[in-house]
N, C-alpha and C positions, 0 to 999 in steps of 0.2 A: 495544364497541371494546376492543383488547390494550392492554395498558398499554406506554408506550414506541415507540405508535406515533403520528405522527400523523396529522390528518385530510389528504386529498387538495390539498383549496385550499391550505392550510395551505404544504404540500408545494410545489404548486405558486406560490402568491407568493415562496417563498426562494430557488427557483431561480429566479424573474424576477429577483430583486434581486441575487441572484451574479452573474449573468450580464450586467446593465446596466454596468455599469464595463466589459466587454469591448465589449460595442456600443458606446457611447462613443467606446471609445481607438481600433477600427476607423474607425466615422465622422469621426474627427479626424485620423489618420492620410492616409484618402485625403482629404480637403481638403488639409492637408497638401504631398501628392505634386502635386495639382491646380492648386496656386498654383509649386509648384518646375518646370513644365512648363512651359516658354515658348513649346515650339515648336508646341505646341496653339491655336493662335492662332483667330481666327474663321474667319479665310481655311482654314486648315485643316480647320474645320467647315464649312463654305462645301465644300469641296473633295470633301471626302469626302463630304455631301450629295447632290453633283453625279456622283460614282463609283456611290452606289446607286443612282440615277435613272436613269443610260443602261444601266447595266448590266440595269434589268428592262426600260426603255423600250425597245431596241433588239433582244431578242428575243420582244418580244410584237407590236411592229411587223412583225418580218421573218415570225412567223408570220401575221397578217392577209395580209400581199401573199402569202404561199405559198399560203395559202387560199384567197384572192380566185383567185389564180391558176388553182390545180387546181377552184377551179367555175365560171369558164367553159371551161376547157378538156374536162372530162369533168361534167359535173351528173349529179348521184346524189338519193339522198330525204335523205342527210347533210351535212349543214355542213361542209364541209371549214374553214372560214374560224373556223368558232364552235373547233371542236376544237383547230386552230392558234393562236389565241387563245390557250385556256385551258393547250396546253403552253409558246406563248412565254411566262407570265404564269410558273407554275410554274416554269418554266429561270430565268429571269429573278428570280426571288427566291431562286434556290438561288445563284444567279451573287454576288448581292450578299450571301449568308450568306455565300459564299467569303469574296468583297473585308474583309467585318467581321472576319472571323476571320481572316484573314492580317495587318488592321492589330490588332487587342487581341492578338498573338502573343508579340511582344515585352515587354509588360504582365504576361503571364502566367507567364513564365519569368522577371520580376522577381520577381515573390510567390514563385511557386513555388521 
């Protein structure tokens, strides 16, 4: 070993230890913000629960009925109904990343 260096662990516990007071003052910080947030109320978690629930429910639902649809109207060896599922299910979760990222937007251009 070179003299003047040190060993890796070594290395690495002093940057856990520099770096703990940073973690900290962030984790205390948003507490912090989370307690000065009134308008975060339950209802509002209640609310916005209820935003991502119709938002995948109601197009994984309209895909079943379009699929139920198209297999009795034309029957193939394909699932029309299994396929429309699994894209209402997909929209439907892309629907409610929307909804999340349009409500954390505001959030973010505070930090930022």
């Amino acid at each position: 070993m070179m003299k003047g260096t040190e060993p890796d662990a070594e290395r690495v516990q002093r940057v856990r230890k520099d770096a703990f007071p940073d973690t900290i003052e962030g984790k205390v910080r948003r507490k912090l913000k989370a307690r000065g947030e009134s308008h975060r109320s339950i209802w509002f978690g209640m609310g916005m629960f209820g935003v991502v629930g119709w938002s995948v429910a109601i197009p994984t639902l309209l895909g079943v009925v379009a699929g139920f649809w198209i297999d009795q109207r034309w029957p193939s060896r394909f699932s029309w109904t299994l396929m429309l599922l699994f894209i209402g299910v997909v929209l439907g979760c892309l629907n409610a990343w929307y909804w999340l990222q349009q409500d954390s937007a505001p959030e973010r251009k505070k930090q930022g």
